[in-house]
TIPA-653548 format. One record per residue (C-alpha): residue number from 1; residue in three letters; x, y, z. Coordinates in Angstrom, 3 decimals. Example, Ala and Ser with C-alpha at 12.3 -4.5 7.8 and 13.67 -1.06 7.14 Angstrom:
BEGIN
{k->1, r->ALA, px->12.300, py->-4.500, pz->7.800}
{k->2, r->SER, px->13.670, py->-1.060, pz->7.140}
This chain:
BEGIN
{k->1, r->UNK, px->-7.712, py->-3.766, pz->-28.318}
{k->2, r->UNK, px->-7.502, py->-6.967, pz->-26.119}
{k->3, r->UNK, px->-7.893, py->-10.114, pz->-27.666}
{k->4, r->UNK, px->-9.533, py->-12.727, pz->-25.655}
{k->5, r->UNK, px->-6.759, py->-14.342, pz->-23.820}
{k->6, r->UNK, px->-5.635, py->-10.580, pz->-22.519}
{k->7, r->UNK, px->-7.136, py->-8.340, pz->-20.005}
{k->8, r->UNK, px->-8.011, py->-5.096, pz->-20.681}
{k->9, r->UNK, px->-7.362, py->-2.494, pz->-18.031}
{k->10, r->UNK, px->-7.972, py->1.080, pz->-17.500}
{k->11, r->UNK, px->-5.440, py->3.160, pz->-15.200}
{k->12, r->UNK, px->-7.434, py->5.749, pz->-13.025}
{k->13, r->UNK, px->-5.100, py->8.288, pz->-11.331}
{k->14, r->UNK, px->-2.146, py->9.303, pz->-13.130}
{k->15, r->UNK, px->0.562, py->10.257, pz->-10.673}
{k->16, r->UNK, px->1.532, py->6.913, pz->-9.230}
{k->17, r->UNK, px->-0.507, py->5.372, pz->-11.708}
{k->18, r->UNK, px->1.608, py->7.028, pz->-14.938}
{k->19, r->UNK, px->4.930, py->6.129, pz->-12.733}
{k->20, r->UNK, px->4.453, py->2.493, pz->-12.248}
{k->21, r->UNK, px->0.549, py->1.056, pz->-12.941}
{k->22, r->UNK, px->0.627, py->1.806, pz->-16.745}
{k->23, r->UNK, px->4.026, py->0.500, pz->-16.882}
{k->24, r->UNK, px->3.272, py->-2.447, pz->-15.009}
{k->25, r->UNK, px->0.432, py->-3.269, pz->-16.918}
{k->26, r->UNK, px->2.038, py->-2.817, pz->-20.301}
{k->27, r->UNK, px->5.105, py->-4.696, pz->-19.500}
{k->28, r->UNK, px->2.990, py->-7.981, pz->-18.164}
{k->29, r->UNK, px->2.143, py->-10.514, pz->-20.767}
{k->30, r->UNK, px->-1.772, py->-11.016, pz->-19.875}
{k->31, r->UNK, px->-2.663, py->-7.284, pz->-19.414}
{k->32, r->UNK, px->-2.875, py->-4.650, pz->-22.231}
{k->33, r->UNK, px->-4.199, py->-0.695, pz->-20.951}
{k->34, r->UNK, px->-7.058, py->0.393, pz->-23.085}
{k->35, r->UNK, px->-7.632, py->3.512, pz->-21.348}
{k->36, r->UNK, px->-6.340, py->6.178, pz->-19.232}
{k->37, r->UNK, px->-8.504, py->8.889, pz->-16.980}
{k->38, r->UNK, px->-7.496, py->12.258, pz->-15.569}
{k->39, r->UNK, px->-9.860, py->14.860, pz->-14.428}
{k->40, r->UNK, px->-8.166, py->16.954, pz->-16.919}
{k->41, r->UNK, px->-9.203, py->15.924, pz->-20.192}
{k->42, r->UNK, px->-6.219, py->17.328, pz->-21.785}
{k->43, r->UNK, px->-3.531, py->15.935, pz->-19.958}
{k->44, r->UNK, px->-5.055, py->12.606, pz->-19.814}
{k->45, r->UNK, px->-5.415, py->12.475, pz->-24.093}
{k->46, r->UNK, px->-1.518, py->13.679, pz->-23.628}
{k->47, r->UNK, px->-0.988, py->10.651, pz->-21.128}
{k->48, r->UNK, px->-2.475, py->8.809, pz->-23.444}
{k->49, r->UNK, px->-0.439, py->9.537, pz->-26.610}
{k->50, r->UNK, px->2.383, py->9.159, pz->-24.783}
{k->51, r->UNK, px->1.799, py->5.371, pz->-23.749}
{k->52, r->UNK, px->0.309, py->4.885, pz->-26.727}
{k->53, r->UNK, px->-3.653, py->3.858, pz->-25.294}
{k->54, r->UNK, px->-6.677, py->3.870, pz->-27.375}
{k->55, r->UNK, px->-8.832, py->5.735, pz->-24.823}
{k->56, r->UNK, px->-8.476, py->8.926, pz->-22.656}
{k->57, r->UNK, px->-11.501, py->10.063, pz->-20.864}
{k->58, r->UNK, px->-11.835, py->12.665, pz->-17.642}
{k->59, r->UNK, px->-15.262, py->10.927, pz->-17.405}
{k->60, r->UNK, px->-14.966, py->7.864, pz->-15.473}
{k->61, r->UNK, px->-18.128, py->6.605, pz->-16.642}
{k->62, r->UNK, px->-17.502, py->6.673, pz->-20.010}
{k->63, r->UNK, px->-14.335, py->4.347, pz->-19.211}
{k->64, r->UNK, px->-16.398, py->2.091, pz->-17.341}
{k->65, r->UNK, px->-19.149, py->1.520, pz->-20.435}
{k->66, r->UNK, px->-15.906, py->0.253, pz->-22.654}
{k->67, r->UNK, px->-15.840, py->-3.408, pz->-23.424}
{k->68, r->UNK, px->-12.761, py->-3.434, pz->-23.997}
{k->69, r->UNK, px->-12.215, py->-2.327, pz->-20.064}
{k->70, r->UNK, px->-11.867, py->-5.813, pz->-17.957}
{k->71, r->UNK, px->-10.462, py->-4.104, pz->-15.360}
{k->72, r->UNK, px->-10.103, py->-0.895, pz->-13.495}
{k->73, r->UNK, px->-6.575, py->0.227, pz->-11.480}
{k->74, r->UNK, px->-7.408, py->3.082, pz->-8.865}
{k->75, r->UNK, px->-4.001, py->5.146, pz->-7.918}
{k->76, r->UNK, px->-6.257, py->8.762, pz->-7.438}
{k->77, r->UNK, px->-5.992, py->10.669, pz->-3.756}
{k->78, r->UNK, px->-7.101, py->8.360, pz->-1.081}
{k->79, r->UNK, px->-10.682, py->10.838, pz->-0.577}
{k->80, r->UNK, px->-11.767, py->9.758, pz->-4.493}
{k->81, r->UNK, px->-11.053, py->6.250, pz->-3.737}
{k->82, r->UNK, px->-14.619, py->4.934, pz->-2.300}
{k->83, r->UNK, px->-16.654, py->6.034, pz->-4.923}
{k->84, r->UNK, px->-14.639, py->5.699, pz->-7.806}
{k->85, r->UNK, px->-14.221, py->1.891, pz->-6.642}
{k->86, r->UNK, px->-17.969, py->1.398, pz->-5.891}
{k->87, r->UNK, px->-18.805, py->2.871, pz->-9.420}
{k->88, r->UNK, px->-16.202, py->0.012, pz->-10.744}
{k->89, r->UNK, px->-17.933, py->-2.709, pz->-9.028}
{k->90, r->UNK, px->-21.084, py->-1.517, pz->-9.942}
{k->91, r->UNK, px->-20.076, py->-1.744, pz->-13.346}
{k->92, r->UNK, px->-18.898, py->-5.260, pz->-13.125}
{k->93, r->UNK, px->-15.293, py->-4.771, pz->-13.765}
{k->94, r->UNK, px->-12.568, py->-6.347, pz->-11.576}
{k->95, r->UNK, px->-10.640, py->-4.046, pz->-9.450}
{k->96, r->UNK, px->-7.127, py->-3.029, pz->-8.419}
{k->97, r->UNK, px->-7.008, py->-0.428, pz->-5.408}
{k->98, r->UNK, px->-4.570, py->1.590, pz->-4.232}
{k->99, r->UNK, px->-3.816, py->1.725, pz->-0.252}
{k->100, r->UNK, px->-4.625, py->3.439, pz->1.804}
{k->101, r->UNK, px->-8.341, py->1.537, pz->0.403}
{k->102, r->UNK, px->-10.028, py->4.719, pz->1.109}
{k->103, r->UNK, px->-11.230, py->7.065, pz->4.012}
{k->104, r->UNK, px->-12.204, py->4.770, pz->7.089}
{k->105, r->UNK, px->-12.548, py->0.759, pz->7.075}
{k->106, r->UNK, px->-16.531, py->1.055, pz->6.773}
{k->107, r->UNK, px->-16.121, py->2.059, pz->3.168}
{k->108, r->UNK, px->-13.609, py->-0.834, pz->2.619}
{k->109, r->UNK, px->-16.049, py->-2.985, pz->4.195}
{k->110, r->UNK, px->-18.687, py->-1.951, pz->2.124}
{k->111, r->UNK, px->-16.470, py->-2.280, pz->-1.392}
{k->112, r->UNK, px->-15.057, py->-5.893, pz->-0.528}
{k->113, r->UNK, px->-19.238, py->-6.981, pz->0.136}
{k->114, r->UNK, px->-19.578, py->-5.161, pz->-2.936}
{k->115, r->UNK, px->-16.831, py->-7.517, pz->-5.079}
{k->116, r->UNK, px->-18.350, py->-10.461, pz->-3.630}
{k->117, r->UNK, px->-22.258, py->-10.191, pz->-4.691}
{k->118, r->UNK, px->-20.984, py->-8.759, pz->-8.179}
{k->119, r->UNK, px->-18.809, py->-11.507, pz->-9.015}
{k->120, r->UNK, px->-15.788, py->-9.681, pz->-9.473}
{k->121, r->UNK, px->-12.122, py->-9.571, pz->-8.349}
{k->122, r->UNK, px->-11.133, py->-6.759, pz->-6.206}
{k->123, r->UNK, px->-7.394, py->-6.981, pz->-4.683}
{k->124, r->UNK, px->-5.143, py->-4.266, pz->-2.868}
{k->125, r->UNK, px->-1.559, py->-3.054, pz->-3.967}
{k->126, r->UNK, px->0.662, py->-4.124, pz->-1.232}
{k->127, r->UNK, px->3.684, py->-4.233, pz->-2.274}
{k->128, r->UNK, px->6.560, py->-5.826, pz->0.484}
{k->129, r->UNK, px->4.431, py->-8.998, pz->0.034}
{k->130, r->UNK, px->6.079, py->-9.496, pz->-3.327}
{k->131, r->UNK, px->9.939, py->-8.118, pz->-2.282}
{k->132, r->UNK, px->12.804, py->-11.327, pz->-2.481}
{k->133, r->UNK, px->14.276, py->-10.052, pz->1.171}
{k->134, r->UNK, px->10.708, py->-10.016, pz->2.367}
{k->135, r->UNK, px->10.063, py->-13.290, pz->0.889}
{k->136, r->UNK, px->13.107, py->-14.717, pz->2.291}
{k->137, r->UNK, px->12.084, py->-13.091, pz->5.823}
{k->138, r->UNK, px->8.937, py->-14.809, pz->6.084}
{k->139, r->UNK, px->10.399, py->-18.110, pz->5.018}
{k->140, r->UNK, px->12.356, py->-17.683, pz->8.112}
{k->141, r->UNK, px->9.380, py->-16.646, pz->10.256}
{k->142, r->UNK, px->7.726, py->-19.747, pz->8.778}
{k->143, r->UNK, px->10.527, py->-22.032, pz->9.721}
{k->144, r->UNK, px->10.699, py->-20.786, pz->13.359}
{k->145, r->UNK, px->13.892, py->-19.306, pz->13.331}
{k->146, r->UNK, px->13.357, py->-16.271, pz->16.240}
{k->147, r->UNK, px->11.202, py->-18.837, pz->18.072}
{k->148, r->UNK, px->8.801, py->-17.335, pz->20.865}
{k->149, r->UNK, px->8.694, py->-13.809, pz->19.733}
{k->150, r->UNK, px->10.295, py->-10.957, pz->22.243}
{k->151, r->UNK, px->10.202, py->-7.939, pz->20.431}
{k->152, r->UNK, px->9.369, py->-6.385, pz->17.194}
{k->153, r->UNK, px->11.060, py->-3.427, pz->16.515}
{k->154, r->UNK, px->9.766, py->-1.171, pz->13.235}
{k->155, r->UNK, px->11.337, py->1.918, pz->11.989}
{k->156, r->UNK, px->10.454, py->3.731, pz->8.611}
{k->157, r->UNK, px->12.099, py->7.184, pz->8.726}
{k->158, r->UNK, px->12.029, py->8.943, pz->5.652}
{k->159, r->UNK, px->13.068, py->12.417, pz->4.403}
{k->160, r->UNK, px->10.480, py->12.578, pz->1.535}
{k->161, r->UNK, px->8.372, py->15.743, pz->3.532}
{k->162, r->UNK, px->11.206, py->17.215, pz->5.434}
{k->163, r->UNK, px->11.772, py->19.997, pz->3.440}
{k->164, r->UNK, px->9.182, py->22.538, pz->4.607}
{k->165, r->UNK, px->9.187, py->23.957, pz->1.320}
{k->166, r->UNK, px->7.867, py->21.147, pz->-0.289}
{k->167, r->UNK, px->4.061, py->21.500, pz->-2.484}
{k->168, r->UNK, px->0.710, py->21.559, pz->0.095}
{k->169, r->UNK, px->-1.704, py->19.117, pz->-1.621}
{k->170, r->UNK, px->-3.933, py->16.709, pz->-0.893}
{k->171, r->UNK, px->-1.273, py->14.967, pz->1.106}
{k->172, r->UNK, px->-1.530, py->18.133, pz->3.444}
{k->173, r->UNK, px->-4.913, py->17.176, pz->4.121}
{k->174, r->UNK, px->-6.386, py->14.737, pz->7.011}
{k->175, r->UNK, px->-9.687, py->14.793, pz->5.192}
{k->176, r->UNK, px->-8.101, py->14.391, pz->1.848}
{k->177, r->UNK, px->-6.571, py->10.909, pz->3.612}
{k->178, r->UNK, px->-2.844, py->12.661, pz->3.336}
{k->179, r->UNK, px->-0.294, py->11.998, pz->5.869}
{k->180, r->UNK, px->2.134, py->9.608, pz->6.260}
{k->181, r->UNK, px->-0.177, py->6.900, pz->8.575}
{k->182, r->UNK, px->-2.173, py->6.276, pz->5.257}
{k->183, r->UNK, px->0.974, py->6.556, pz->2.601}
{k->184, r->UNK, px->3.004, py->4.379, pz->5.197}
{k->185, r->UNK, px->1.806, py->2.981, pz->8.074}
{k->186, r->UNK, px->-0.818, py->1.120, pz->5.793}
{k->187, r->UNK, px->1.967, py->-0.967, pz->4.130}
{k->188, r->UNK, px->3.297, py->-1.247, pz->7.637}
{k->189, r->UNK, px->-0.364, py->-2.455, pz->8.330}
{k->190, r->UNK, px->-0.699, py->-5.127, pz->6.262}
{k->191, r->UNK, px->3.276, py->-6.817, pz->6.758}
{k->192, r->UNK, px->2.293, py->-6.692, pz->10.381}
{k->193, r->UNK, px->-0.368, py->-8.900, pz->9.887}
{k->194, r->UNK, px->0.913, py->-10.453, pz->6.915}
{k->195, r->UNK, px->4.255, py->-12.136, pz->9.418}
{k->196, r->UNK, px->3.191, py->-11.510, pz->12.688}
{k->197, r->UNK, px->-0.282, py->-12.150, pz->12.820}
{k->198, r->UNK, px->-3.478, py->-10.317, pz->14.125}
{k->199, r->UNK, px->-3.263, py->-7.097, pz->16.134}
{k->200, r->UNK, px->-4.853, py->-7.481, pz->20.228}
{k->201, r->UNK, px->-4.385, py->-3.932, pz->20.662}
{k->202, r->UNK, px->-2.548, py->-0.641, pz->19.890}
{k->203, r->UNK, px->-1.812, py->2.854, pz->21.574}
{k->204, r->UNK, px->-1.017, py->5.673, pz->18.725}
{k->205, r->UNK, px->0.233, py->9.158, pz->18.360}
{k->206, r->UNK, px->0.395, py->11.215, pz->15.691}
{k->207, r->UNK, px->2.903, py->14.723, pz->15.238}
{k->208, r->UNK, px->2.868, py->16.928, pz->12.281}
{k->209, r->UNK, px->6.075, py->18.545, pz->12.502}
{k->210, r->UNK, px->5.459, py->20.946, pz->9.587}
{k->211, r->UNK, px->2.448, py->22.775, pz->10.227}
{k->212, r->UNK, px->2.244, py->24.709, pz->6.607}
{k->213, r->UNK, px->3.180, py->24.455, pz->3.548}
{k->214, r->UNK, px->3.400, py->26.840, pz->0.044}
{k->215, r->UNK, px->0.755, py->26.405, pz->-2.480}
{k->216, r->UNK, px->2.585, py->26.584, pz->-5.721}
{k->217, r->UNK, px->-0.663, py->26.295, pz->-7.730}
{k->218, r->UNK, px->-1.753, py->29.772, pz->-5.268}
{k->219, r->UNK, px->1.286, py->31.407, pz->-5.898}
{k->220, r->UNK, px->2.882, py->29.981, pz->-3.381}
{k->221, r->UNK, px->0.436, py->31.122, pz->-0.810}
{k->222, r->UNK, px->1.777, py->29.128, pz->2.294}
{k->223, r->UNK, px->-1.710, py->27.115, pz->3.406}
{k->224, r->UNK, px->-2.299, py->25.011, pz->6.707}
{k->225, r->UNK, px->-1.164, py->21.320, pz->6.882}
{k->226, r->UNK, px->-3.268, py->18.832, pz->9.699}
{k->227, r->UNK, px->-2.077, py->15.666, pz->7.978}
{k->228, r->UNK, px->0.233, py->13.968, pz->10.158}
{k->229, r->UNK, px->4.157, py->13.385, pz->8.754}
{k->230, r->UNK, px->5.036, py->11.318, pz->12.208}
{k->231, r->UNK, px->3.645, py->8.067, pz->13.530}
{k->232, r->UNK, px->4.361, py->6.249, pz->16.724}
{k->233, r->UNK, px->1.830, py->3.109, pz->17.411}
{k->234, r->UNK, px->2.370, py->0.500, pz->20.141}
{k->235, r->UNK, px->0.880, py->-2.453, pz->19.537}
{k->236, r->UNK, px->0.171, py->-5.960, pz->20.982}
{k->237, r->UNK, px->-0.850, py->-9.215, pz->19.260}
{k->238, r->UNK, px->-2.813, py->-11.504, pz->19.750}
{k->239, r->UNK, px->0.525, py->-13.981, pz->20.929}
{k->240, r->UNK, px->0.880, py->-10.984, pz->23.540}
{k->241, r->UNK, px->4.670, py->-10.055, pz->21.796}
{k->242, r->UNK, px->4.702, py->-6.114, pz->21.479}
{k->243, r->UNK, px->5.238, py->-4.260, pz->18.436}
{k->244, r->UNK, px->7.258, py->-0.548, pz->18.153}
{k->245, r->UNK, px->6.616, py->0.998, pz->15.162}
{k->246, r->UNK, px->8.383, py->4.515, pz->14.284}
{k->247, r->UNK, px->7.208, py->6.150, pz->11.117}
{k->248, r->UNK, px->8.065, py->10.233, pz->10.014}
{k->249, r->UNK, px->8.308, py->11.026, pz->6.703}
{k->250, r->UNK, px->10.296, py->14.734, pz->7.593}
{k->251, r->UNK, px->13.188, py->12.911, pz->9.252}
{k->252, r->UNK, px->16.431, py->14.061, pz->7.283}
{k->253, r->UNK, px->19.215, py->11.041, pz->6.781}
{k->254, r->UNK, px->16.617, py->8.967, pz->8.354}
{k->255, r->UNK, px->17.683, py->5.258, pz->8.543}
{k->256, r->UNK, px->15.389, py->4.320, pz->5.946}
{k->257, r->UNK, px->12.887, py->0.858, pz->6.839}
{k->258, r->UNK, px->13.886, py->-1.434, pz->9.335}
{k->259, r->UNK, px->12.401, py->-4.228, pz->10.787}
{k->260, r->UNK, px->13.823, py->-6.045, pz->13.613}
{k->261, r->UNK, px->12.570, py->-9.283, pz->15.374}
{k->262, r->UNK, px->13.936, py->-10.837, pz->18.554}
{k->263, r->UNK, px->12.878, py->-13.992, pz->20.152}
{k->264, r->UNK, px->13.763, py->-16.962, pz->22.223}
{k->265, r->UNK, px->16.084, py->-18.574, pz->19.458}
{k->266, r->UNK, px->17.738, py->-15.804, pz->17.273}
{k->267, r->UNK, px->17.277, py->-12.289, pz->15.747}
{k->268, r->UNK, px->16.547, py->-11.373, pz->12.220}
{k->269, r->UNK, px->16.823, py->-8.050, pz->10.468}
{k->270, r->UNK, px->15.657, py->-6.807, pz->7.464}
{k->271, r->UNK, px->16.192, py->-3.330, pz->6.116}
{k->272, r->UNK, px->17.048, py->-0.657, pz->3.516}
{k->273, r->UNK, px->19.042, py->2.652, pz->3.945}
{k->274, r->UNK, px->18.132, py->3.415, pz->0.207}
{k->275, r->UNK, px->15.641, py->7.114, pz->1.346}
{k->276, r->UNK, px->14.993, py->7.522, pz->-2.451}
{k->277, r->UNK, px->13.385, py->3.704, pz->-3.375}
{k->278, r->UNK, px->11.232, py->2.303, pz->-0.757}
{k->279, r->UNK, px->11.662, py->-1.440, pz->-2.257}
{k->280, r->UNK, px->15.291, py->-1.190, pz->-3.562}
{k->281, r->UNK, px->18.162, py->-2.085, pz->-1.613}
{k->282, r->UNK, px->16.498, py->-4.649, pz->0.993}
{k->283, r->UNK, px->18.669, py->-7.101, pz->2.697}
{k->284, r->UNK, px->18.272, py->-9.939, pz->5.832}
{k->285, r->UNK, px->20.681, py->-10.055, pz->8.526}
{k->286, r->UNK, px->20.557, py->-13.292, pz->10.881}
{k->287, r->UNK, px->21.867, py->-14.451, pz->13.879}
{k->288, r->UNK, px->20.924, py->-17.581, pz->16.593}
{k->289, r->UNK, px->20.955, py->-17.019, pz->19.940}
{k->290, r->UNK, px->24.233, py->-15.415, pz->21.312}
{k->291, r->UNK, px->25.926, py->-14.871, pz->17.979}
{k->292, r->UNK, px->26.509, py->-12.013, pz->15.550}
{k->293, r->UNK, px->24.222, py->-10.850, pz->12.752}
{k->294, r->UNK, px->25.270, py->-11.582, pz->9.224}
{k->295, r->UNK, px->23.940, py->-10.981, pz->6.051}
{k->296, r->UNK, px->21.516, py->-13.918, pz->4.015}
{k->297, r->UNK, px->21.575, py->-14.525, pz->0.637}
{k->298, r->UNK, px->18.886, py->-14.457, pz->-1.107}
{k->299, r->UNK, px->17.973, py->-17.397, pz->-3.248}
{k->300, r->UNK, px->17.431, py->-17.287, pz->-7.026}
{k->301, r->UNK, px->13.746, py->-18.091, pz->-6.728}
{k->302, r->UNK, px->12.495, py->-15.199, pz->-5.148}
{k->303, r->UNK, px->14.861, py->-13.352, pz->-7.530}
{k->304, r->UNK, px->12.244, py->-10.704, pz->-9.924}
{k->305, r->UNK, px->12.526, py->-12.252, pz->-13.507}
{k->306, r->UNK, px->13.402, py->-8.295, pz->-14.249}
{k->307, r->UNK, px->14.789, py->-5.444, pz->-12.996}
{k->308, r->UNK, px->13.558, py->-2.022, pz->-13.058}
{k->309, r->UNK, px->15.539, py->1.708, pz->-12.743}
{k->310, r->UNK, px->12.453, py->2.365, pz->-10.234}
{k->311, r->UNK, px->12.412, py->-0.502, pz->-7.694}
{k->312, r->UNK, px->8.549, py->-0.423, pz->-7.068}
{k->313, r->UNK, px->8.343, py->-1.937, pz->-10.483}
{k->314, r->UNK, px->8.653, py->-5.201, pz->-10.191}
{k->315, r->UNK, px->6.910, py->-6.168, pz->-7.268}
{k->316, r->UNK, px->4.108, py->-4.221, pz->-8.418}
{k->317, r->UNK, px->4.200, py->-6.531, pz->-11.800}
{k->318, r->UNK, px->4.181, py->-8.996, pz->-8.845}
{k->319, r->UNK, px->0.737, py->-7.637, pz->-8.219}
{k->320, r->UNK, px->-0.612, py->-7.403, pz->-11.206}
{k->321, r->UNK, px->0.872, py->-10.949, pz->-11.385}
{k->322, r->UNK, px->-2.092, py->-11.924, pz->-8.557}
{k->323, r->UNK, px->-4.951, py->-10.060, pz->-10.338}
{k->324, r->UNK, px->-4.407, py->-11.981, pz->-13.016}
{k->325, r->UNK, px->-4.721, py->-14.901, pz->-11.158}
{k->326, r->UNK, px->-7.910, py->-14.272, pz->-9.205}
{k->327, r->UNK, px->-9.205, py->-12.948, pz->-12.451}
{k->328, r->UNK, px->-8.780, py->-16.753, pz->-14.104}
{k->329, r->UNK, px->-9.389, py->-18.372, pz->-10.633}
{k->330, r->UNK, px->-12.643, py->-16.214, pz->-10.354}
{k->331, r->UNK, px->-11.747, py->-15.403, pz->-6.866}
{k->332, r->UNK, px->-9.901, py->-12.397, pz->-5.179}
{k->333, r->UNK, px->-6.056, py->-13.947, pz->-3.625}
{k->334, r->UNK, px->-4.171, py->-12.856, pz->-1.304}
{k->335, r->UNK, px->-4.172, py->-9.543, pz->-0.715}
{k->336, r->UNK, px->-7.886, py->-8.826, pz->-1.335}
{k->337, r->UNK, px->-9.579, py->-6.054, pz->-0.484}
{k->338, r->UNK, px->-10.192, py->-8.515, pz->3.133}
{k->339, r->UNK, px->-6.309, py->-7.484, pz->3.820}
{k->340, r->UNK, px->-7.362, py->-3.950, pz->2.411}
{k->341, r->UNK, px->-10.005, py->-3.921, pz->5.266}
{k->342, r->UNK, px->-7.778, py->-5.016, pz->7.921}
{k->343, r->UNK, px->-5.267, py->-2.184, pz->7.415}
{k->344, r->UNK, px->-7.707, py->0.489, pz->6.976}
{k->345, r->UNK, px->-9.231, py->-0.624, pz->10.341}
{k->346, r->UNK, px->-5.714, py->-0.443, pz->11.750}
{k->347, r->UNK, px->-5.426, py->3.225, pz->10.622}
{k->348, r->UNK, px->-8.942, py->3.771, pz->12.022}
{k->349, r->UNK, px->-8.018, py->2.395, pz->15.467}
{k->350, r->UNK, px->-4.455, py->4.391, pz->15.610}
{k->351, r->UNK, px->-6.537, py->7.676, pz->14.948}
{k->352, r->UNK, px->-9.316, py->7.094, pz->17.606}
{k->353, r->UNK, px->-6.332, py->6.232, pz->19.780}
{k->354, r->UNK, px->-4.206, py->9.061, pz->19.344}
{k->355, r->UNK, px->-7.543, py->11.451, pz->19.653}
{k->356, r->UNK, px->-8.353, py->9.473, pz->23.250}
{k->357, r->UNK, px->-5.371, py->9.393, pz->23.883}
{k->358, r->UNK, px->-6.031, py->6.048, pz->25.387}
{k->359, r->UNK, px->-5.026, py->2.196, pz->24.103}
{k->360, r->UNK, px->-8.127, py->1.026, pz->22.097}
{k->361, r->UNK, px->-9.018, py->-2.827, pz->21.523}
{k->362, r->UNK, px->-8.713, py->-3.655, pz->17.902}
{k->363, r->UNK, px->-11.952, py->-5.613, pz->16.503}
{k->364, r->UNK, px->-11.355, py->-9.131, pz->14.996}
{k->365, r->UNK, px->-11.340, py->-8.231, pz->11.095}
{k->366, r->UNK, px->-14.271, py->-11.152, pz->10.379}
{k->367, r->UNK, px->-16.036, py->-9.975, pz->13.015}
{k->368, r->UNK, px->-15.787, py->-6.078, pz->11.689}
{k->369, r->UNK, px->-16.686, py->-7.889, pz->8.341}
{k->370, r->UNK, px->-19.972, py->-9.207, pz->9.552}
{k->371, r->UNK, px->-21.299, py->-6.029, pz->10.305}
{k->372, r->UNK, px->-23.530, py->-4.794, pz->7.584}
């Protein structure tokens, strides 16, 4: 059980959050898991042995009336998000959400008001914030090295979906929250803001390139997919510099993530070929004003004090890392569920674009805050 200078957690969602939240949690120092919750009683008990954790539940309310539960982790389909999160709230216990935050930036809204009048801690999982080459990037951002913005080039182009014969889920699903605007863009989302700065406006259009899928759980029954698996938003900021940003998650030998920034001054370049770790692999390329690109080292102190097999690891340690930190602070850091908003209402805006067909003025996120 946790003793009083540890947290105790419970992991909800046990895809993602058997992959890297219960390992997170059990490898960092202030955080012990408690319990574990599957809506399949079973297989969560068999989680649960496995880690070795006291509690397995497919009740989520029984995990929430635990004292030993400080703190609830939400890694569950994007549609069970909202109320799964409000019930945490309501229960007084601090919060760690997935992205995408949930189905439309109302509901995120409503959970981060939520956090604040029940005294808890509520933060978002975004992970580049807490990646050394991403560090290292917006050191150089900080420092002016690109100078007056020109361009900002983003590609993500994945081959994780582009093998039609790949499982229809909840993925498959726009009303499930599947598709690769909320798996990816939403990261994309909050680095935007995170470097750049606030969003003026956008223009979006989304593809799906594989229209259906089999249903191995329906023998194999191939079912319809209207979740998108491409993503193409323009966007401009609120300095005016425009913003390309390529995403497609069925693009085989796709060049991985890239992000490329030109201005007055020099170019930097940051990017990963690596199509089977989204976080491994990472490096900077630099270059003033007229001269070639080379490669940055990184310095030892954004170096990760370990090393994992899967990359997402450690920055997600990184993350837990913050929680921590609010949770003795007694205030939600950087990234709250404020940064959870602002990417959800991103997502929101590149769907009402791409179904008008039209640019669409993105709100300012306090102002879209204030609206109860």
């Amino acid at each position: 059980m946790a003793s009083t200078n540890q947290i105790g957690v419970a992991v909800v969602g046990t895809g993602f959050g058997q992959k890297i939240h219960i390992p997170g949690f059990q490898h960092h120092p202030r955080t012990e898991v408690v319990a574990v919750h599957n809506r399949d009683l079973n297989k969560a008990k068999q989680i649960a042995d496995e880690n070795k954790i006291y509690y397995a539940y497919s009740d989520l309310d029984k995990i929430l009336s635990l004292t030993e539960v400080d703190a609830v982790s939400i890694s569950t389909p994007p549609f069970l998000h909202y109320e799964m999160a409000k019930k945490v709230l309501e229960a007084k216990k601090h919060l760690l959400l997935e992205k995408p935050m949930a189905m439309n930036a109302a509901q995120v809204r409503e959970l981060y008001h939520l956090a604040t009048e029940q005294g808890v801690v509520a933060i978002a999982d975004f992970e580049f914030r807490y990646v050394p080459a991403w560090q290292l990037l917006a050191e150089h951002l900080k420092d002016d090295y690109v100078g007056k913005k020109r361009l900002i080039k983003i590609d993500w182009l994945v081959t994780s979906r582009a093998n039609p014969k790949r499982d229809w889920n909840w993925y498959s699903q726009a009303e499930a929250g599947g598709g690769a605007l909320g798996a990816v863009a939403s990261h994309a989302f909050d680095y935007i803001s995170w470097l750049f700065g606030s969003v003026n406006r956008l223009s979006g259009y989304l593809n799906c390139a594989i229209p259906e899928r089999p249903d191995h759980n329906d023998e194999g029954i191939m079912k319809p997919v209207d979740a998108d698996d491409t993503c193409l938003v323009m966007m401009e900021l609120e300095d005016g510099t425009p913003v390309q940003l390529s995403i497609s998650s069925v693009t085989y030998a796709g060049r991985g993530h890239w992000v490329e920034i030109y201005g007055e001054k020099g170019t930097l370049v940051l990017g990963s070929s690596n199509l089977k770790d989204y976080v491994h692999g990472f490096e900077l390329f630099a270059a003033p004003a007229g001269k070639t690109l080379k490669r940055v080292s990184i310095p030892k102190k954004y170096d990760f004090s370990q090393v994992f097999t899967d990359g997402r690891l450690a920055p997600f340690i990184r993350v837990v890392d913050r929680l921590v930190a609010s949770i003795d602070k007694g205030e939600s850091l950087v990234p709250s569920l404020k940064e959870g908003v602002y990417s959800q209402l991103l997502m929101d805006m590149t769907h009402k674009s791409a179904r008008d067909k039209a640019w669409v003025n993105v709100p300012k996120v306090e102002q879209f805050l204030n609206v109860r």
